[in-house]
PDB file of N, CA, C, O and CB in Angstrom:
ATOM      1  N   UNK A   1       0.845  -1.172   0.000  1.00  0.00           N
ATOM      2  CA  UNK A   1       0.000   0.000   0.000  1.00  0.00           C
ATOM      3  C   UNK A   1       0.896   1.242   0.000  1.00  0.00           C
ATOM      4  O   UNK A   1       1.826   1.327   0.802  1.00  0.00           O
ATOM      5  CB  UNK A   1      -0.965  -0.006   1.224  1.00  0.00           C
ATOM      6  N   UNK A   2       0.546   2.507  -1.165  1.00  0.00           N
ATOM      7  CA  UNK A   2       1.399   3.565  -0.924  1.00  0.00           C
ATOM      8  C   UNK A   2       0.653   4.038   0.498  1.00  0.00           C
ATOM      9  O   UNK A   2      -0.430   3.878   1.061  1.00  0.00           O
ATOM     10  CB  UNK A   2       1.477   4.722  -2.250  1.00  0.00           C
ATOM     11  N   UNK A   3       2.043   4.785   0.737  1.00  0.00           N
ATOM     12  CA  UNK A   3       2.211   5.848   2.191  1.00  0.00           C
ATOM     13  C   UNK A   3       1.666   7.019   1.919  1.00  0.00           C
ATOM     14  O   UNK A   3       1.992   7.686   0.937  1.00  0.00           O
ATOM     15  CB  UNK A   3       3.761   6.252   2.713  1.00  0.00           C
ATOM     16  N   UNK A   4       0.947   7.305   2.617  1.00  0.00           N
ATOM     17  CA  UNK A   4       0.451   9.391   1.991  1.00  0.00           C
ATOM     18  C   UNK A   4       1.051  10.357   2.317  1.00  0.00           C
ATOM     19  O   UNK A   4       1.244  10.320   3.532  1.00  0.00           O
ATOM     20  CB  UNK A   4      -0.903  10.178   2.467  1.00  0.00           C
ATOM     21  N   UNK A   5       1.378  11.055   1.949  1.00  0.00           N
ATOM     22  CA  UNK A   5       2.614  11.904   2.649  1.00  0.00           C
ATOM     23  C   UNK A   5       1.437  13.142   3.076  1.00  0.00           C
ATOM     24  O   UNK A   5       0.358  13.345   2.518  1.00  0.00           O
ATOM     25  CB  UNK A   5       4.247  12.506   1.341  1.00  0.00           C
ATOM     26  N   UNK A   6       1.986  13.821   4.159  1.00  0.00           N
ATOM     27  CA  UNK A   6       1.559  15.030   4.497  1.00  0.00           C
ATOM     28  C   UNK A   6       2.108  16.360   4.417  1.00  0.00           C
ATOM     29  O   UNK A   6       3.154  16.613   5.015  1.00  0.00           O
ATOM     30  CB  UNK A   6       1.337  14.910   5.450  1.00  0.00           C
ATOM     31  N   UNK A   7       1.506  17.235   3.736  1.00  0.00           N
ATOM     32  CA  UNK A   7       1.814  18.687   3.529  1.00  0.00           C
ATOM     33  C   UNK A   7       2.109  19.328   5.272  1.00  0.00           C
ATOM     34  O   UNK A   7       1.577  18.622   6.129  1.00  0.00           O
ATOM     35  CB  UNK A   7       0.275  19.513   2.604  1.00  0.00           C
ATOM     36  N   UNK A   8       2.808  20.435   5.752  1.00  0.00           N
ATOM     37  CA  UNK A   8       3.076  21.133   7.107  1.00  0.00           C
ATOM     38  C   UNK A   8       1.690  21.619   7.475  1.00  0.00           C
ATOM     39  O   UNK A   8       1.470  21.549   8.684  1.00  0.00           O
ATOM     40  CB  UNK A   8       4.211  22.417   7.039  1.00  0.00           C
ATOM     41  N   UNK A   9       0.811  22.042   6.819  1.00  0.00           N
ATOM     42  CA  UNK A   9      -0.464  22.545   7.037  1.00  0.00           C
ATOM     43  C   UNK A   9      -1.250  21.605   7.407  1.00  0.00           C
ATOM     44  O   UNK A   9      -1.906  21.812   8.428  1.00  0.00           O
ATOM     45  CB  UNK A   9      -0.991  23.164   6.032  1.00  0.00           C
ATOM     46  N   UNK A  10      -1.390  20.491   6.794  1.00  0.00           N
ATOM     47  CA  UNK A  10      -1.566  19.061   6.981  1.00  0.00           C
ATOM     48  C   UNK A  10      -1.513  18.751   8.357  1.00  0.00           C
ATOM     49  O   UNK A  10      -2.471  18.610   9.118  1.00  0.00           O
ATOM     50  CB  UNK A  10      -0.583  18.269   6.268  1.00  0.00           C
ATOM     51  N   UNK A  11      -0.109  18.642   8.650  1.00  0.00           N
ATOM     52  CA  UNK A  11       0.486  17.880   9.661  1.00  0.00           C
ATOM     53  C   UNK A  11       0.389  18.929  11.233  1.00  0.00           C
ATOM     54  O   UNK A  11       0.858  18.609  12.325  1.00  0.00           O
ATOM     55  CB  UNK A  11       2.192  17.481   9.064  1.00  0.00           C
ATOM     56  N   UNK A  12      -0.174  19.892  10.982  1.00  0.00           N
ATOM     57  CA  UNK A  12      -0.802  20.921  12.201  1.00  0.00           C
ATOM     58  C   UNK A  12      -2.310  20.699  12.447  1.00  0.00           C
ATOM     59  O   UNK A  12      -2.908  20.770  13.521  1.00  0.00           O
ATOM     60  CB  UNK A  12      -0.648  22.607  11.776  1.00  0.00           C
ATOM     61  N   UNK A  13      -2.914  20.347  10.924  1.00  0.00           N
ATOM     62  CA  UNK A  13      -4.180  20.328  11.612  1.00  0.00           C
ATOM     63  C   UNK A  13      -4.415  19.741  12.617  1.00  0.00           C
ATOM     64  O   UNK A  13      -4.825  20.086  13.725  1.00  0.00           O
ATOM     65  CB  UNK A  13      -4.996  19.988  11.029  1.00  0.00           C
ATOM     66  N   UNK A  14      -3.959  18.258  11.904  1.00  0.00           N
ATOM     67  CA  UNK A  14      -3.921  16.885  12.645  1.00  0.00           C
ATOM     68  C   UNK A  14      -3.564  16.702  13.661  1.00  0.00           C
ATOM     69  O   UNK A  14      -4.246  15.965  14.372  1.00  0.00           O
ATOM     70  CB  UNK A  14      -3.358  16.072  12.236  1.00  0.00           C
ATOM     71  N   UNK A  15      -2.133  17.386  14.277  1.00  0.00           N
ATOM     72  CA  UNK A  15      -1.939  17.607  15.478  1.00  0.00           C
ATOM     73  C   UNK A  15      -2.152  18.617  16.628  1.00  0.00           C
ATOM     74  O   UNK A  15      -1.811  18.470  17.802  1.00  0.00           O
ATOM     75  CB  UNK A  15      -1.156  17.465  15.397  1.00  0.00           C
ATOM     76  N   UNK A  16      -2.697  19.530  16.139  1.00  0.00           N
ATOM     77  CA  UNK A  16      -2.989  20.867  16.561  1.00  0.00           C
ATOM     78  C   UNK A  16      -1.663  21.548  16.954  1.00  0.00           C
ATOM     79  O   UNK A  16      -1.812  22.484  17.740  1.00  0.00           O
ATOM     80  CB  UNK A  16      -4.011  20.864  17.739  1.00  0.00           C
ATOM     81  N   UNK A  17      -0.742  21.353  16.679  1.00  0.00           N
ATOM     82  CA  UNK A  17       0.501  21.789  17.164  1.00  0.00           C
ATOM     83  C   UNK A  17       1.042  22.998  16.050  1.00  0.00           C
ATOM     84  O   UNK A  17       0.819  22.701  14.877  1.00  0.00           O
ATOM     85  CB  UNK A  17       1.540  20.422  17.302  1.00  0.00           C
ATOM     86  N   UNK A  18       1.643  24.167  16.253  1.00  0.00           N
ATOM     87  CA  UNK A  18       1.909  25.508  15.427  1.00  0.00           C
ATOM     88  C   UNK A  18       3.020  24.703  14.873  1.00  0.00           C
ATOM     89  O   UNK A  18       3.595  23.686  15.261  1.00  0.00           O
ATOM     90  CB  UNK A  18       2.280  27.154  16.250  1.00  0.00           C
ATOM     91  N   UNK A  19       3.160  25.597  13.680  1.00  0.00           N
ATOM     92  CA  UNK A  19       4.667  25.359  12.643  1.00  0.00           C
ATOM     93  C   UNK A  19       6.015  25.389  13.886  1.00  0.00           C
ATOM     94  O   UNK A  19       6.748  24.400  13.901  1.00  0.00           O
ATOM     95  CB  UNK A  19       4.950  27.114  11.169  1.00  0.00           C
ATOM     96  N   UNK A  20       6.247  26.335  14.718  1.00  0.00           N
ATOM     97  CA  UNK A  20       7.092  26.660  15.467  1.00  0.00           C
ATOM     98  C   UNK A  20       7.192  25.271  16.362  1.00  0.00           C
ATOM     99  O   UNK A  20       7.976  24.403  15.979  1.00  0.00           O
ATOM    100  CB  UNK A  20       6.743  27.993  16.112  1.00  0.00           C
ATOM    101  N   UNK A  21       6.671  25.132  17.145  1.00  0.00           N
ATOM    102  CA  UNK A  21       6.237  23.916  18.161  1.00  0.00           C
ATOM    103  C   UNK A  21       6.860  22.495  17.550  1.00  0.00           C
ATOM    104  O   UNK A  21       7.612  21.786  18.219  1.00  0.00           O
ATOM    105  CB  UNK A  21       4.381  23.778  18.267  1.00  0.00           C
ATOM    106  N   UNK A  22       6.369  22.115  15.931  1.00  0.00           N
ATOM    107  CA  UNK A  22       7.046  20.790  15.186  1.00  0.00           C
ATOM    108  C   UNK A  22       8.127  21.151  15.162  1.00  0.00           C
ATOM    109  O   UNK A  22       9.011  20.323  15.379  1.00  0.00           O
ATOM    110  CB  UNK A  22       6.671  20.303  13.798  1.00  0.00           C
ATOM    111  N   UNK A  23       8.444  22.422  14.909  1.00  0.00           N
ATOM    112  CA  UNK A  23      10.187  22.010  14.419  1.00  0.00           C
ATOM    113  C   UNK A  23      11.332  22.224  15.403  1.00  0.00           C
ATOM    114  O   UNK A  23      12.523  21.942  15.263  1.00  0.00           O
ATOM    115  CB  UNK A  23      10.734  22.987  13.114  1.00  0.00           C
ATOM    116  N   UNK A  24      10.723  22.767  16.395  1.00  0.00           N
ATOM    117  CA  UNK A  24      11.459  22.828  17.952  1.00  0.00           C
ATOM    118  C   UNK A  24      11.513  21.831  18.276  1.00  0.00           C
ATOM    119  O   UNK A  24      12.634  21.415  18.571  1.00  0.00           O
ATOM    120  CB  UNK A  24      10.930  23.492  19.090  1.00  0.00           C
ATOM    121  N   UNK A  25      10.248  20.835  18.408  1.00  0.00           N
ATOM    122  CA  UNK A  25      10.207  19.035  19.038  1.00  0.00           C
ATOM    123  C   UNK A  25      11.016  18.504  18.029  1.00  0.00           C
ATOM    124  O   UNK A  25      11.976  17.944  18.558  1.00  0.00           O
ATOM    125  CB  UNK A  25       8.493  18.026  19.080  1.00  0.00           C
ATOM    126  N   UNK A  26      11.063  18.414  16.481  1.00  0.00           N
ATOM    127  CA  UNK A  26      11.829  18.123  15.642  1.00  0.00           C
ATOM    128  C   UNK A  26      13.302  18.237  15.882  1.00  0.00           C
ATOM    129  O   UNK A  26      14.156  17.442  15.488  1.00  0.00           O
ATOM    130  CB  UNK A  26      11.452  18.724  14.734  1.00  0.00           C
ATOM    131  N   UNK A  27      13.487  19.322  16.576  1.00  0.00           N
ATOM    132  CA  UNK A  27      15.168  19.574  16.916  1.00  0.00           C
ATOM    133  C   UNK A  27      15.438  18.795  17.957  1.00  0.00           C
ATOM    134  O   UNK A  27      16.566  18.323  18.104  1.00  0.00           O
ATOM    135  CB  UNK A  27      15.669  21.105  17.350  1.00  0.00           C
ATOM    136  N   UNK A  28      14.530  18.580  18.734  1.00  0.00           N
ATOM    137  CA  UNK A  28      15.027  17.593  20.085  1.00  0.00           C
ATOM    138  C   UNK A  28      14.275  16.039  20.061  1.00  0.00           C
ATOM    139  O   UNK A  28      13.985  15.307  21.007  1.00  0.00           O
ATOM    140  CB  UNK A  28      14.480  18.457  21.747  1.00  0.00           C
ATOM    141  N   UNK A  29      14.066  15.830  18.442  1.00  0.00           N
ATOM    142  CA  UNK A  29      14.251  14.397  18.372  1.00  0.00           C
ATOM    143  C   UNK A  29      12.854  13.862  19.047  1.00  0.00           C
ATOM    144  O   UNK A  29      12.673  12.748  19.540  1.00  0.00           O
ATOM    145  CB  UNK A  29      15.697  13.889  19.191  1.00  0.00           C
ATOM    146  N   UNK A  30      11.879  14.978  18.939  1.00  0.00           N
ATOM    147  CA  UNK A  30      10.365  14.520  19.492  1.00  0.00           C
ATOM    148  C   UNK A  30       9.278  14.370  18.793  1.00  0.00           C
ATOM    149  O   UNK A  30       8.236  13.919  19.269  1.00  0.00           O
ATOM    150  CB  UNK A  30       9.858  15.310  20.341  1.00  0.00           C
ATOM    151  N   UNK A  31       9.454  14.804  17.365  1.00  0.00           N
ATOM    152  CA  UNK A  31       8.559  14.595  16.415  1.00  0.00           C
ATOM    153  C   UNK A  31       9.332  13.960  14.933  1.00  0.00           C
ATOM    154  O   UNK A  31      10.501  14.045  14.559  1.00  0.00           O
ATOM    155  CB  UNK A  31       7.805  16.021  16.250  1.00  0.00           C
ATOM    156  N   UNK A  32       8.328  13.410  14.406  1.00  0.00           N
ATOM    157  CA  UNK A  32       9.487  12.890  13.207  1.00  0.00           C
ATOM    158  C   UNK A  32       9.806  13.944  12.116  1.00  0.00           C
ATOM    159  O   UNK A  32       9.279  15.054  12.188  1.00  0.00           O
ATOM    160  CB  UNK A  32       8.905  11.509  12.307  1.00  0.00           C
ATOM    161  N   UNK A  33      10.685  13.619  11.072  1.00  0.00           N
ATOM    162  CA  UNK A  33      11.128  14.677  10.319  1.00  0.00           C
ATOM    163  C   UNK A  33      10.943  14.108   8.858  1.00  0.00           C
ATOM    164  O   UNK A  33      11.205  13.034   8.317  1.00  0.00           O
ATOM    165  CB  UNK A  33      12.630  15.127  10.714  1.00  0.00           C
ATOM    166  N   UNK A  34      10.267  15.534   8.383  1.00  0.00           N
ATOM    167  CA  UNK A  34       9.542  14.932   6.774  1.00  0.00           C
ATOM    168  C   UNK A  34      10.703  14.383   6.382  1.00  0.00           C
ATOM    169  O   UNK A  34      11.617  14.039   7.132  1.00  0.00           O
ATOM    170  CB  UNK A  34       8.879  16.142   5.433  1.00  0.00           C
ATOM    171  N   UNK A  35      10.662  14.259   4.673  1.00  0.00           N
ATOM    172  CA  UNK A  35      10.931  13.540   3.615  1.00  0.00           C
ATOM    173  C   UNK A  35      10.999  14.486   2.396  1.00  0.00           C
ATOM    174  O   UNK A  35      10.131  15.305   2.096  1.00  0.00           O
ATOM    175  CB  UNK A  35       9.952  12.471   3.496  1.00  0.00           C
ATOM    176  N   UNK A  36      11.917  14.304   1.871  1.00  0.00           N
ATOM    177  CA  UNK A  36      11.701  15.544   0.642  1.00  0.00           C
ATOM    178  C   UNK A  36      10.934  14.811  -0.538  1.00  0.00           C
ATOM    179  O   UNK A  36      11.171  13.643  -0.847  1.00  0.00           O
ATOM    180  CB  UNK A  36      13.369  16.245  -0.064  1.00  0.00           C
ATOM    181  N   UNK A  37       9.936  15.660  -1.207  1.00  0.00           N
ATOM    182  CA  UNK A  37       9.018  15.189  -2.221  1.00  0.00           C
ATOM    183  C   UNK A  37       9.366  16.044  -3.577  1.00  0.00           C
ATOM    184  O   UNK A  37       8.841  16.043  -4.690  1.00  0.00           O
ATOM    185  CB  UNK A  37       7.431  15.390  -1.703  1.00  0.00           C
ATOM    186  N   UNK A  38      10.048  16.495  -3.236  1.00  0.00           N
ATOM    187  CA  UNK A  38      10.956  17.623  -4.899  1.00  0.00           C
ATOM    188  C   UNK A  38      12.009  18.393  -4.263  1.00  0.00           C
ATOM    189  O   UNK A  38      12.646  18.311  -3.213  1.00  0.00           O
ATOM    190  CB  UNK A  38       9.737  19.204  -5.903  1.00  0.00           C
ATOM    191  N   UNK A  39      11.967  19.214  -5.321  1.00  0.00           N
ATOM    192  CA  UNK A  39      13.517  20.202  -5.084  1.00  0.00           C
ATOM    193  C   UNK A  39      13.287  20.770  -4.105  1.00  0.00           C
ATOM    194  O   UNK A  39      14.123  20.561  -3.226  1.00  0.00           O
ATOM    195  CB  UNK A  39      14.037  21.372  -6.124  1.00  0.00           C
ATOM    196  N   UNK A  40      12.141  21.718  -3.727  1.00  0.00           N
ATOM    197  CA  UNK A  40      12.069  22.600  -2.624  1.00  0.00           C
ATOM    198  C   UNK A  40      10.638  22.262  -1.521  1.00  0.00           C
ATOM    199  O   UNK A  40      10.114  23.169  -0.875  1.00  0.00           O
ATOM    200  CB  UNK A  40      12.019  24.158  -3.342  1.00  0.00           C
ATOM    201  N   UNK A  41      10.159  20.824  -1.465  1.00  0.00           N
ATOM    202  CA  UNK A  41       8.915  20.770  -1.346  1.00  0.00           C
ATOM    203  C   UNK A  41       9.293  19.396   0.116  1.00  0.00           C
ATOM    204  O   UNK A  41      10.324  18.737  -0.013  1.00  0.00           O
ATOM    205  CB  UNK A  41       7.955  20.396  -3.076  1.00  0.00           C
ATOM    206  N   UNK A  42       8.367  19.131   1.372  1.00  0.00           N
ATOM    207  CA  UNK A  42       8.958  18.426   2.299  1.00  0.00           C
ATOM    208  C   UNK A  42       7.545  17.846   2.614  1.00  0.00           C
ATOM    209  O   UNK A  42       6.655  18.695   2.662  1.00  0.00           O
ATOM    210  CB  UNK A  42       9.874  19.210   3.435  1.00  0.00           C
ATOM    211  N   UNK A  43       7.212  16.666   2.818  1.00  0.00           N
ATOM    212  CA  UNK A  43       6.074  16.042   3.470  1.00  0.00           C
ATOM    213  C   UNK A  43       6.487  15.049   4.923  1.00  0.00           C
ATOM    214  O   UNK A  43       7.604  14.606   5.193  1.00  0.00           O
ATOM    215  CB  UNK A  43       5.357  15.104   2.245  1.00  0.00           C
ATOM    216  N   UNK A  44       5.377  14.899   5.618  1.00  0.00           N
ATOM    217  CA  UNK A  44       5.774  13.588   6.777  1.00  0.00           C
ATOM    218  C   UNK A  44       4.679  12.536   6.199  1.00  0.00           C
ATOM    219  O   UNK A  44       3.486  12.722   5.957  1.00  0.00           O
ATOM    220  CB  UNK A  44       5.440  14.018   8.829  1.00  0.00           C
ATOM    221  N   UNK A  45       5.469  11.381   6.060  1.00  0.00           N
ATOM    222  CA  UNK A  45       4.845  10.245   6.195  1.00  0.00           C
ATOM    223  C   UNK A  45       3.579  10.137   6.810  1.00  0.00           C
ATOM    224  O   UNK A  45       3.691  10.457   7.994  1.00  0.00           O
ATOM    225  CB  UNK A  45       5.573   9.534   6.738  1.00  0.00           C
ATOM    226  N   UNK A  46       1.987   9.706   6.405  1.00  0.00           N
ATOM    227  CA  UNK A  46       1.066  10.154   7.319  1.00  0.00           C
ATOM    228  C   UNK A  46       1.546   8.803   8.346  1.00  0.00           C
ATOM    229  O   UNK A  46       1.386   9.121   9.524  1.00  0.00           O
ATOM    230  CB  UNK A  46      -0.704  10.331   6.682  1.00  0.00           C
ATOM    231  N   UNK A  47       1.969   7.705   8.222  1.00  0.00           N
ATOM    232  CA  UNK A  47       2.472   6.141   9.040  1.00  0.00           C
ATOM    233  C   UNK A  47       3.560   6.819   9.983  1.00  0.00           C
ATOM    234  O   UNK A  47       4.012   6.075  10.854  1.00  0.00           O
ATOM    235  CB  UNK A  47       3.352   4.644   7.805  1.00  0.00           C
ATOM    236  N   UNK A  48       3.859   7.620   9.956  1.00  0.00           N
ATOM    237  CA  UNK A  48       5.064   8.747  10.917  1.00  0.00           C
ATOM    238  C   UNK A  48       3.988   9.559  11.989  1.00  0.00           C
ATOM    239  O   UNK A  48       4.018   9.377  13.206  1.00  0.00           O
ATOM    240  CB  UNK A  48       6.080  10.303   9.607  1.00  0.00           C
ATOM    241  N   UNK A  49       3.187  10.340  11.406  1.00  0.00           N
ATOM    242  CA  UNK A  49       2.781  10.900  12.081  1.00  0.00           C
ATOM    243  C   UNK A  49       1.254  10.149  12.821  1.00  0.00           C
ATOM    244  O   UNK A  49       0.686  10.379  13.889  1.00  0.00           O
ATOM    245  CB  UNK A  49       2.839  12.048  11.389  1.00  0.00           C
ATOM    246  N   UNK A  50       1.018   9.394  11.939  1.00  0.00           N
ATOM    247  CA  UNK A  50      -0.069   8.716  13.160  1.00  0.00           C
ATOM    248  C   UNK A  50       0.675   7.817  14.186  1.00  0.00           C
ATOM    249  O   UNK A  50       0.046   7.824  15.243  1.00  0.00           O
ATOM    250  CB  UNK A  50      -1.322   7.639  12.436  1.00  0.00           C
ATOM    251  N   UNK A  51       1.812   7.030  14.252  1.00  0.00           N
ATOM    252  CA  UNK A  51       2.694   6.877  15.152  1.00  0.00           C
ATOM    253  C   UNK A  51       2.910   7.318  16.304  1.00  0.00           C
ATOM    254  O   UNK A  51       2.833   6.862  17.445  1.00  0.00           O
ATOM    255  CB  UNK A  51       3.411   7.031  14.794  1.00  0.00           C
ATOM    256  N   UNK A  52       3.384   8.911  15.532  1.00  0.00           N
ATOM    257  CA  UNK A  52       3.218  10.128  16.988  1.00  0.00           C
ATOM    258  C   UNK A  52       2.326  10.016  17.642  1.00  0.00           C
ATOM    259  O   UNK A  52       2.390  10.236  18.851  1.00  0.00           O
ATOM    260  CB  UNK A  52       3.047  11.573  16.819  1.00  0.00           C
ATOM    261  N   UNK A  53       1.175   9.619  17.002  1.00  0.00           N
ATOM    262  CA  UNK A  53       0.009  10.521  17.814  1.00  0.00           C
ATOM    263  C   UNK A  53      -0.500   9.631  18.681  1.00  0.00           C
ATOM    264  O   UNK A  53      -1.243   9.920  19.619  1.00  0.00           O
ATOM    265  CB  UNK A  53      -1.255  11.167  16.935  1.00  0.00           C
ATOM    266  N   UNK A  54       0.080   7.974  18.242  1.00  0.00           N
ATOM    267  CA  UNK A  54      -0.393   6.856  18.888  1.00  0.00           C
ATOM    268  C   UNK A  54       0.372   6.420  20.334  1.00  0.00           C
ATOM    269  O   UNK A  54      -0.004   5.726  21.279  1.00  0.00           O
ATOM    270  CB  UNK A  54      -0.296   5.770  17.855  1.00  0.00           C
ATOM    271  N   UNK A  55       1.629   7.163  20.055  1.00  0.00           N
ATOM    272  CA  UNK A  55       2.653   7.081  21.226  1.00  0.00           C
ATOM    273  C   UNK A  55       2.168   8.371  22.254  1.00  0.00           C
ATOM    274  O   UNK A  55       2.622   8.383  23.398  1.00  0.00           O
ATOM    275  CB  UNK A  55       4.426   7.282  20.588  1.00  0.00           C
ATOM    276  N   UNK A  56       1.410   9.248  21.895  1.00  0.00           N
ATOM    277  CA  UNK A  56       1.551  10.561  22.788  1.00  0.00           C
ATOM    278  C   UNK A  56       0.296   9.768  24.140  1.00  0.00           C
ATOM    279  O   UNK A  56      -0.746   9.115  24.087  1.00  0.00           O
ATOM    280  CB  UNK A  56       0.863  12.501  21.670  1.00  0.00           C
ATOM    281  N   UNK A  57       1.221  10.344  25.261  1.00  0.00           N
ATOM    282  CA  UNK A  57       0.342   9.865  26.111  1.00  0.00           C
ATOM    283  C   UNK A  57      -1.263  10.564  26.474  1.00  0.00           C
ATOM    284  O   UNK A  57      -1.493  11.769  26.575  1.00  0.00           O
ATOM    285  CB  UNK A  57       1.158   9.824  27.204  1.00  0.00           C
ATOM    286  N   UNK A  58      -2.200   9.512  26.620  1.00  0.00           N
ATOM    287  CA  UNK A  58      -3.879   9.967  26.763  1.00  0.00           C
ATOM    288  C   UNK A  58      -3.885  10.839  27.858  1.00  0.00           C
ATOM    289  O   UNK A  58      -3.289  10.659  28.920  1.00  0.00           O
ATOM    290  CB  UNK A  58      -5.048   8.684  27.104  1.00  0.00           C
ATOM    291  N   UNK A  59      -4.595  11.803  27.548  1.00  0.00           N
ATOM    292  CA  UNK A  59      -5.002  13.522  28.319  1.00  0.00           C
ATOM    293  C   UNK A  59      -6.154  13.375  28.899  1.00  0.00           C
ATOM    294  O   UNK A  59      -6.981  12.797  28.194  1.00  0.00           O
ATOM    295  CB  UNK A  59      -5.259  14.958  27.255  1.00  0.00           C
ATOM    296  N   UNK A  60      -6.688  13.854  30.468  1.00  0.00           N
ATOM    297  CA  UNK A  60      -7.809  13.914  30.718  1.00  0.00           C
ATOM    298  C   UNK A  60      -9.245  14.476  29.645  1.00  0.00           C
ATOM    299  O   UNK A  60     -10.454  14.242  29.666  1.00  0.00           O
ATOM    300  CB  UNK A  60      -7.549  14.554  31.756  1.00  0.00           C
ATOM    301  N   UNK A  61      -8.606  15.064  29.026  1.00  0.00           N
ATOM    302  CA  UNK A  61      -9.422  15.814  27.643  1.00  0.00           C
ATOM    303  C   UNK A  61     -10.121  14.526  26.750  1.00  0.00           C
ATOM    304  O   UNK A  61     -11.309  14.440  26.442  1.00  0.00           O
ATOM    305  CB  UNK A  61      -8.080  16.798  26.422  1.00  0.00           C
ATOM    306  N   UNK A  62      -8.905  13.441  26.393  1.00  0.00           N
ATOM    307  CA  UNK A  62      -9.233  12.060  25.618  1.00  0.00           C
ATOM    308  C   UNK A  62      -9.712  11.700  26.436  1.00  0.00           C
ATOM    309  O   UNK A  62      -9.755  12.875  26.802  1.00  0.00           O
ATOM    310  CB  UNK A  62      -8.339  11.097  25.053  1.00  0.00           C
ATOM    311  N   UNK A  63     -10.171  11.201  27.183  1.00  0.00           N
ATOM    312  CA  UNK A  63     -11.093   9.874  28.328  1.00  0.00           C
ATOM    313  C   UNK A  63     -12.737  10.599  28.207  1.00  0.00           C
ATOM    314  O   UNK A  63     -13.739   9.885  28.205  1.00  0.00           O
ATOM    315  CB  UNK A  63     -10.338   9.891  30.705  1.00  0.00           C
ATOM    316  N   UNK A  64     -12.789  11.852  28.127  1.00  0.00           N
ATOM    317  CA  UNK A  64     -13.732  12.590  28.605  1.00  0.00           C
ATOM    318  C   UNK A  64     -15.254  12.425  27.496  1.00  0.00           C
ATOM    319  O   UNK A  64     -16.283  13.046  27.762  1.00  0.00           O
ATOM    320  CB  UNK A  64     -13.014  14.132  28.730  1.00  0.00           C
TER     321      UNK A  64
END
């Protein structure tokens, strides 16, 4: 099965997390790091980022 890649706009909705926020956790090795899809163009794996989201620990907010 192809992988879907995700656009940065993409990959905020989904997480609710700002552009600033991914690439700070990105620097300290807490979020994963796209993939280049052309010369100037970067996606994340959506199998990357649902990962994340499957590892992030459940919030009183999720149970509720």
């Amino acid at each position: 099965m192809l992988n879907k890649h995700l656009r940065r706009r993409d990959v905020e909705a989904l997480t609710g997390l700002s552009r600033s926020t991914i690439y700070d956790m990105m620097d300290r090795n807490e979020f994963p790091r796209p993939v280049r899809i052309g010369r100037r163009a970067v996606a994340w794996p959506q199998s990357a980022v649902d990962a994340w989201l499957a590892a992030r620990p459940e919030t009183s907010r999720d149970r509720a």
